[in-house]
C-alpha positions as YAML, in Angstrom:
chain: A
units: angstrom
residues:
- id: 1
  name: UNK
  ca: [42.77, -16.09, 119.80]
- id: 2
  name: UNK
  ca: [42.67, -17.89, 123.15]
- id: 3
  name: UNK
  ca: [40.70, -16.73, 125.40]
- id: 4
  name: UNK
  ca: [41.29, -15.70, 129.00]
- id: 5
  name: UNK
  ca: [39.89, -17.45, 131.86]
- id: 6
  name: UNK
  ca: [36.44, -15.12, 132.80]
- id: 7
  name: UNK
  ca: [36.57, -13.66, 135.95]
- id: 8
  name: UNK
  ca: [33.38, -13.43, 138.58]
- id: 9
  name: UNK
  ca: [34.69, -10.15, 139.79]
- id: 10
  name: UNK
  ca: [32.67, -7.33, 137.88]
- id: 11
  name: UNK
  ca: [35.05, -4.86, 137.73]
- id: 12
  name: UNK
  ca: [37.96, -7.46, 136.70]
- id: 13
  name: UNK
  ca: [35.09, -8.92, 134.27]
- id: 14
  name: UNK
  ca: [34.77, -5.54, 132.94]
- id: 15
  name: UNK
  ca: [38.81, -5.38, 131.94]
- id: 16
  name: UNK
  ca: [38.86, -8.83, 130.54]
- id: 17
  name: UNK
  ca: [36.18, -8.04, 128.03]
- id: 18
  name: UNK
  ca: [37.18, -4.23, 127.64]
- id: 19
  name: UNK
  ca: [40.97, -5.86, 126.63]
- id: 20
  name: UNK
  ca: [39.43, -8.77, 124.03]
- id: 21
  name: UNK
  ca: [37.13, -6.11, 122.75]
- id: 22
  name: UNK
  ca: [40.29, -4.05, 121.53]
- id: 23
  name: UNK
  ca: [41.92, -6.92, 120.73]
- id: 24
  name: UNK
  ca: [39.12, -7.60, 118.03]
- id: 25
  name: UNK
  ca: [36.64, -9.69, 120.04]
- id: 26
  name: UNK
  ca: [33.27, -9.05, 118.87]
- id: 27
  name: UNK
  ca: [31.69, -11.66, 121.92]
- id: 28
  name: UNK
  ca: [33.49, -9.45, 124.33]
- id: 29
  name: UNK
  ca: [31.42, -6.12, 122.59]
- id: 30
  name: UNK
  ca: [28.69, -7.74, 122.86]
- id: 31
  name: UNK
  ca: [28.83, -9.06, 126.16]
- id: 32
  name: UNK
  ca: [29.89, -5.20, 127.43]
- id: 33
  name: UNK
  ca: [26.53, -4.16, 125.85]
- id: 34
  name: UNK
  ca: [24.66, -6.61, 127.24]
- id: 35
  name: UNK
  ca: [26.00, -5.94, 131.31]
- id: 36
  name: UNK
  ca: [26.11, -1.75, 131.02]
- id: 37
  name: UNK
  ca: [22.71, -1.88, 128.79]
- id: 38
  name: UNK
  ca: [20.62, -0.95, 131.83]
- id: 39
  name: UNK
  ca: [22.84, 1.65, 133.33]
- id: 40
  name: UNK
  ca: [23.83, 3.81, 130.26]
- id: 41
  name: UNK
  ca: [19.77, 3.69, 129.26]
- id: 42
  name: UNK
  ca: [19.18, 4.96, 133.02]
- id: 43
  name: UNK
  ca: [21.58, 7.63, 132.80]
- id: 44
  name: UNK
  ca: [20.42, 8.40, 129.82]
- id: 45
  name: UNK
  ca: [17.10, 9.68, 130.64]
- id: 46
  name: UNK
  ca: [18.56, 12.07, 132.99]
- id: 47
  name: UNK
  ca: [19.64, 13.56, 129.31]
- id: 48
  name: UNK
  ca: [16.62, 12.79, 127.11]
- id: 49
  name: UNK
  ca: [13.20, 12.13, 127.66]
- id: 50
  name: UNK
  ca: [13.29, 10.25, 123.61]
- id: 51
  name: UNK
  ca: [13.45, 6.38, 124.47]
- id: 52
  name: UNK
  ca: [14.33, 6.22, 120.44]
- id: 53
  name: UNK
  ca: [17.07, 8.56, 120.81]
- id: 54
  name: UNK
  ca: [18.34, 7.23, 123.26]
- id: 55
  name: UNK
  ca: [18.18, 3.39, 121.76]
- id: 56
  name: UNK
  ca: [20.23, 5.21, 118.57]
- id: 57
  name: UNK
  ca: [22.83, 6.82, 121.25]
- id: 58
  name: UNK
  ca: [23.44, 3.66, 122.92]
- id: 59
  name: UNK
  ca: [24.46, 1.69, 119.44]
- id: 60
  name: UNK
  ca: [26.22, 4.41, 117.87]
- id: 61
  name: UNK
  ca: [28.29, 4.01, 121.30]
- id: 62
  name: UNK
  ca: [29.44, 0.81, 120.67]
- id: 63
  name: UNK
  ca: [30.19, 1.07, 116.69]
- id: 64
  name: UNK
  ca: [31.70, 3.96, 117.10]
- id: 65
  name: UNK
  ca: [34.28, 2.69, 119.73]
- id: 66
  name: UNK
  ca: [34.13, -0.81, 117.80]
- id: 67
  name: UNK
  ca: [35.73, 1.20, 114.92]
- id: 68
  name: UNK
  ca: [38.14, 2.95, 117.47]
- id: 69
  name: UNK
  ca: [39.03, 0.09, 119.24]
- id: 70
  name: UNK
  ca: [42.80, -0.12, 118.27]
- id: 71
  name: UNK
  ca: [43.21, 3.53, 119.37]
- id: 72
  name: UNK
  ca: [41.42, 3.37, 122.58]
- id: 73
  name: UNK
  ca: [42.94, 3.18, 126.46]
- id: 74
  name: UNK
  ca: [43.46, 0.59, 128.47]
- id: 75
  name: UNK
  ca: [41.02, 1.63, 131.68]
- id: 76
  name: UNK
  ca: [40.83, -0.44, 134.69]
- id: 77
  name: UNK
  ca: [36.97, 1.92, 134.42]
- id: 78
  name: UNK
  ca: [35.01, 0.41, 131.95]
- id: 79
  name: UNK
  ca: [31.43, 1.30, 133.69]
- id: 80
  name: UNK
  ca: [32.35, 4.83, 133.90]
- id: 81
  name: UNK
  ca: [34.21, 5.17, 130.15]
- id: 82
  name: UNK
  ca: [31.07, 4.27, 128.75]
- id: 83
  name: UNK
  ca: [29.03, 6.15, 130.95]
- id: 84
  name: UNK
  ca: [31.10, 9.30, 130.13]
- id: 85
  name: UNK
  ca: [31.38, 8.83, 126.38]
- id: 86
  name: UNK
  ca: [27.48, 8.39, 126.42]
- id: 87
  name: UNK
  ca: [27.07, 11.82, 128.33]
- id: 88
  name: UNK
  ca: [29.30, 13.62, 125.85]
- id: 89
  name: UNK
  ca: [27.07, 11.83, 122.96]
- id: 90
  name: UNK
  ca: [23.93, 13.11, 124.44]
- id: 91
  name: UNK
  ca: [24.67, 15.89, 125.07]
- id: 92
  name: UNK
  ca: [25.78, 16.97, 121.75]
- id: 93
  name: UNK
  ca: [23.18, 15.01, 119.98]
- id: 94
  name: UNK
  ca: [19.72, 16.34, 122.29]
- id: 95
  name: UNK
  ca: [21.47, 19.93, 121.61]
- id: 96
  name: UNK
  ca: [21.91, 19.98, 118.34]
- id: 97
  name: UNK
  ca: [18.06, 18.43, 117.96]
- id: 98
  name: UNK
  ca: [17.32, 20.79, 120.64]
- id: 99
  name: UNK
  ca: [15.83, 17.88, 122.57]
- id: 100
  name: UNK
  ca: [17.75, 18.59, 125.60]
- id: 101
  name: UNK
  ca: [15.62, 18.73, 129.05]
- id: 102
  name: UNK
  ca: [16.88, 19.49, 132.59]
- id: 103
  name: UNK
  ca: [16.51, 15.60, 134.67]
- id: 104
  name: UNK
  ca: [12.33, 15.01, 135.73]
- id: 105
  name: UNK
  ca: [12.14, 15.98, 139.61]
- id: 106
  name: UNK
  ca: [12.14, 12.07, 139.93]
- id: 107
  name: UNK
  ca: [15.70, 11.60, 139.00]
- id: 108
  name: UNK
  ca: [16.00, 8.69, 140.94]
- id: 109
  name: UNK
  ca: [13.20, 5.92, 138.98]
- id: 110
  name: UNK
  ca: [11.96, 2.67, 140.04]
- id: 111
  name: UNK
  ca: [13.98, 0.86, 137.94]
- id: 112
  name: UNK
  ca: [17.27, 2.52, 138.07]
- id: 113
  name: UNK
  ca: [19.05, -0.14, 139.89]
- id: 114
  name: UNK
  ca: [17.99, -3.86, 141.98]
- id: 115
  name: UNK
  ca: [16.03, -1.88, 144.87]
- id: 116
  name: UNK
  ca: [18.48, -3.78, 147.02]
- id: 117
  name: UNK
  ca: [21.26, -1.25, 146.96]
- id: 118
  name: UNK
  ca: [18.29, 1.02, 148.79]
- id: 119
  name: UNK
  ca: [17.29, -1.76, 151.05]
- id: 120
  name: UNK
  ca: [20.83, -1.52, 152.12]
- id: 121
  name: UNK
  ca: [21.61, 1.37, 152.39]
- id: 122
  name: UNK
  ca: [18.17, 2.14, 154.23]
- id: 123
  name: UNK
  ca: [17.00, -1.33, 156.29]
- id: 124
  name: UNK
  ca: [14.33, -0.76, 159.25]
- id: 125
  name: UNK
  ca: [10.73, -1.39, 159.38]
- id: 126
  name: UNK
  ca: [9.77, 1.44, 157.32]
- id: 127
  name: UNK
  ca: [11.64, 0.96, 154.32]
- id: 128
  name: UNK
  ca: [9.28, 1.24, 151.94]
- id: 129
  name: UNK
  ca: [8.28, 4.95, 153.88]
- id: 130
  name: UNK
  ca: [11.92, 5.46, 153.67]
- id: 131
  name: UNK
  ca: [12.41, 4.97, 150.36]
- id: 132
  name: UNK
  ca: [9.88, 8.03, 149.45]
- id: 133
  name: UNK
  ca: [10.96, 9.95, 151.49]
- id: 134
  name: UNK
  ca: [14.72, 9.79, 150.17]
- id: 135
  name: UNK
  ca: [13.18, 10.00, 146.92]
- id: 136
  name: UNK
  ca: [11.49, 13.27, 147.46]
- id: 137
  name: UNK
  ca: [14.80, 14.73, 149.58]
- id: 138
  name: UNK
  ca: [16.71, 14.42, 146.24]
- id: 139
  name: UNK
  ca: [14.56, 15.83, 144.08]
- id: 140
  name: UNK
  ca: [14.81, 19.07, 146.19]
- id: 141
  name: UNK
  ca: [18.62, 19.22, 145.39]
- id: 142
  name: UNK
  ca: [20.26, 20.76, 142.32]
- id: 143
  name: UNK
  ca: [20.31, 18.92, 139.10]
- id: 144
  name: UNK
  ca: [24.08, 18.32, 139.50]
- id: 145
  name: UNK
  ca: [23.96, 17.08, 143.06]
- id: 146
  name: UNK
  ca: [21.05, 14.72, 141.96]
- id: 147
  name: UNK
  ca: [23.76, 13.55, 139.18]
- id: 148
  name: UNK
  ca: [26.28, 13.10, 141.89]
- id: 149
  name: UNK
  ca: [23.97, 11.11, 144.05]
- id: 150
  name: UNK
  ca: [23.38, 8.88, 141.49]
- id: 151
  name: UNK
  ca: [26.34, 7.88, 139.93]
- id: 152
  name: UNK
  ca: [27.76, 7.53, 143.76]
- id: 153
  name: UNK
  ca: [25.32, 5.90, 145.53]
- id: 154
  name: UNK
  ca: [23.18, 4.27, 142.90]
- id: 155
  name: UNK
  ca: [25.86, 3.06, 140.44]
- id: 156
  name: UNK
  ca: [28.52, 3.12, 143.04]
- id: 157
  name: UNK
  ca: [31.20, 4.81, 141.20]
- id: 158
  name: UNK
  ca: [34.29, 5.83, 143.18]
- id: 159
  name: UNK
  ca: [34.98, 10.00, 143.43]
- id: 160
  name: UNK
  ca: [37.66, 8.93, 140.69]
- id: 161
  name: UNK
  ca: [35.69, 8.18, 138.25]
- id: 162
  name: UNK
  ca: [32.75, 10.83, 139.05]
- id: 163
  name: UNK
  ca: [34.81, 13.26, 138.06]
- id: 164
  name: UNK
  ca: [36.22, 11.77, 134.73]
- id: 165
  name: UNK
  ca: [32.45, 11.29, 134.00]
- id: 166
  name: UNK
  ca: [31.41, 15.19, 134.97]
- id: 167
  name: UNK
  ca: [34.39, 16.83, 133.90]
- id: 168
  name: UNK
  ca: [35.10, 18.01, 137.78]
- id: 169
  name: UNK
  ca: [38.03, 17.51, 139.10]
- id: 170
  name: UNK
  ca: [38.34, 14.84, 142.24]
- id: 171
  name: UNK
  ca: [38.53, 17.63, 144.86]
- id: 172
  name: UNK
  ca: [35.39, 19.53, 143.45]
- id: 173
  name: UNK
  ca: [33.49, 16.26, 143.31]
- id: 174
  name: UNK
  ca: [34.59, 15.38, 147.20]
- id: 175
  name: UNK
  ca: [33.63, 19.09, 148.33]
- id: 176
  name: UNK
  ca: [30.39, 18.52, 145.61]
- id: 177
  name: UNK
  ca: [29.28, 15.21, 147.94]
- id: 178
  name: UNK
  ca: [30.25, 16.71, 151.14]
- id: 179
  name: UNK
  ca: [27.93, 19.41, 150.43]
- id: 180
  name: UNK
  ca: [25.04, 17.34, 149.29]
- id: 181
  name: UNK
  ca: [25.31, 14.96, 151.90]
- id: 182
  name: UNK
  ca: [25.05, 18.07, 154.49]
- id: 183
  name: UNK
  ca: [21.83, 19.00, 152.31]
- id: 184
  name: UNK
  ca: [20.38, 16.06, 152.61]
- id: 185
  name: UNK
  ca: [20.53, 15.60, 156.44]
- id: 186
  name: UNK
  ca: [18.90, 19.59, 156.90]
- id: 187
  name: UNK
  ca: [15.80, 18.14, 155.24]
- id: 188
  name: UNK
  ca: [15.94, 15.02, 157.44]
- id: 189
  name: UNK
  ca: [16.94, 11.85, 156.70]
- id: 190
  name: UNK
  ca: [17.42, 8.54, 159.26]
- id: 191
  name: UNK
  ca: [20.33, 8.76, 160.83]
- id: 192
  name: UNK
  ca: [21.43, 5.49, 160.08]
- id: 193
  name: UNK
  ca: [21.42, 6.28, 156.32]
- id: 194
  name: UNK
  ca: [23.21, 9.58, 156.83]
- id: 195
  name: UNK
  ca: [26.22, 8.12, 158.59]
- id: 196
  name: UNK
  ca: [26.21, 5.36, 155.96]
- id: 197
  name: UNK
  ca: [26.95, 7.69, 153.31]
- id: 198
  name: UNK
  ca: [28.98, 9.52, 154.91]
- id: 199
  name: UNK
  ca: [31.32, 6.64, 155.96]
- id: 200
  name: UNK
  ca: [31.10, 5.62, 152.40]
- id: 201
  name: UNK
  ca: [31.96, 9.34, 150.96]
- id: 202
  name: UNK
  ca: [35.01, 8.89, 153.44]
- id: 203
  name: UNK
  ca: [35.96, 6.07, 152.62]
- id: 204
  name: UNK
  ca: [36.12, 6.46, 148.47]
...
């Protein structure tokens, strides 16, 4: 099978590789494990605190779908299929082991994502002060706005695909932000990083 010319763009990336995968590609599999690895463990955790379990969830993922392949969707939202179908398995699989845990206080970890997407979206002298403080804003919020928060801001997923992922529909999942973000500026925040999410929420 010829294949087609790789694209830089991640998202069009993501549909090049998501189409040769169905098509039979097992490079392209691969090469989807290899870019959504760190996100799907991440999100993960916020499910199970069993690194093992986890590891097992991850693989069964991608066989499972590998044997599915020819009856699976075209998605222009690879990131967020995966991220989705990983949620279900978790959450079925910590339940019946009756492993499941509510998301640590620290939902948001070190190594969630590059720490530039928080130097951006918080950038002044004080970052690193910043950065703690954010940290310890969100884990005053509800499990489900911590979710929201992260799969918004942190793996900068549009309000489309939050709500495939959560099962909320897109309207619930704007009101669900708008909310948060209103939360999260009565503790205090820098009003520099408040308007920037809320010019992003606006603009999803």
């Amino acid at each position: 099978m010829r294949k087609e010319e790789i694209s830089y763009d991640p998202i069009e990336l993501d549909v090049q590789l998501w189409k040769r995968f169905k098509a039979g590609d097992p490079d392209a599999m691969g090469l989807l494990a290899q870019i959504h690895y760190r996100a799907l463990y991440n999100y993960a955790t916020r499910f199970s605190c069993d690194p093992d379990l986890i590891r097992d969830a991850i693989q069964e993922l991608y066989l499972d779908l590998w044997e599915r392949r020819t009856f699976l969707s075209e998605t222009a939202f690879v990131k967020s299929y995966l991220l989705k179908a990983l949620r279900h398995r978790l959450i079925k699989e910590t339940l019946k082991l009756k492993k499941f845990h509510e998301p640590e206080p620290a939902f948001f970890d070190e190594d969630d994502t590059d720490p530039s997407i928080e130097a951006n979206i918080i950038d002044n002298e004080n970052l690193r002060h910043q950065q703690g403080r954010l940290k310890q804003i969100i884990s005053l919020l509800s499990k489900r706005q911590q979710e929201i928060i992260y799969l918004r801001f942190y793996q900068n997923l549009s309000n489309e695909e939050i709500a495939n992922i959560m099962g909320l529909g897109r309207q619930s999942v704007a009101n669900l932000l708008y909310r948060t973000l209103k939360e999260i500026k009565q503790f205090w925040v820098p009003a520099e990083f408040f308007w920037l999410l809320i010019i992003s929420f606006v603009a999803s």
